[in-house]
N, C-alpha and C positions, 0 to 999 in steps of 0.2 A: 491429486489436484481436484478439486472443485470448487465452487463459487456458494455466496454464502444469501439468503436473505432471513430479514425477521421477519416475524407477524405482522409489523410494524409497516414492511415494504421496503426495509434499509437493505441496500446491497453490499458487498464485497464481490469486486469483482472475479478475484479469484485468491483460493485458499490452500497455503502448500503444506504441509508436513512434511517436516524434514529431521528426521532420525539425527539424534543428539544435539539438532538444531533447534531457535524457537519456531512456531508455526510462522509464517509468513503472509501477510496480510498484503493483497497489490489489491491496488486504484490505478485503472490504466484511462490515460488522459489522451487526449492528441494534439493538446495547445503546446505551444512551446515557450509557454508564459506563465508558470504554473502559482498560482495563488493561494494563500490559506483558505480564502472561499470555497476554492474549486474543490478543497476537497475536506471539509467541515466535520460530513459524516465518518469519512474513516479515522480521525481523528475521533473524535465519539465513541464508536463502534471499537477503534483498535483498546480505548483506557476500559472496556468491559470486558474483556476477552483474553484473560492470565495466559503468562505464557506465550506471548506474541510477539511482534514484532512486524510495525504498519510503513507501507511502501507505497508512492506512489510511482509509477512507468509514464513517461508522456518524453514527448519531442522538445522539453528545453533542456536546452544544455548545461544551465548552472545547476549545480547540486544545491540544493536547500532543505531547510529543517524545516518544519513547522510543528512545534511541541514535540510530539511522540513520534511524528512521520518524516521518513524521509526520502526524499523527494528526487528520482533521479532518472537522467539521458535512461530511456529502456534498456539502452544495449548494457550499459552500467550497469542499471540496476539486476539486469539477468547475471553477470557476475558478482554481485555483488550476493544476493541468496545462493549462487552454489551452481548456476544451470548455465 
């Protein structure tokens, strides 16, 4: 586990390898209103990054997509990667 930034100053909040799995890319939010806005650059950041697969964690409860990201309750989303 660790967190990712570029030169650039783009973050990932945190970055998991997960043997036979793809790498796991989390955005951890605390709205429970979770918007494509909100989270733009992981969206970005995950279509650069082969082999991935983009998360965000926050406090709403609907599960949502946004393009490549998906979007889900934390407690979910920690089952949902494996932990």
């Amino acid at each position: 586990m660790f967190f990712m930034k570029t030169k650039h100053g783009l973050e990932i909040d945190l970055v998991i390898e997960r043997p036979g799995l793809k790498t796991a890319l989390i955005e951890i939010k605390s709205s429970d209103n979770i918007r494509e806005e909100d989270i733009k650059l992981l969206i970005k950041l995950s279509k650069d990054i082969p082999g991935s697969e983009a998360f965000c964690f926050s406090l709403d409860k609907t599960s949502k997509i946004f393009n490549n990201v998906n979007s889900l309750y934390w407690k979910k989303g920690l089952e949902e990667i494996g932990l």
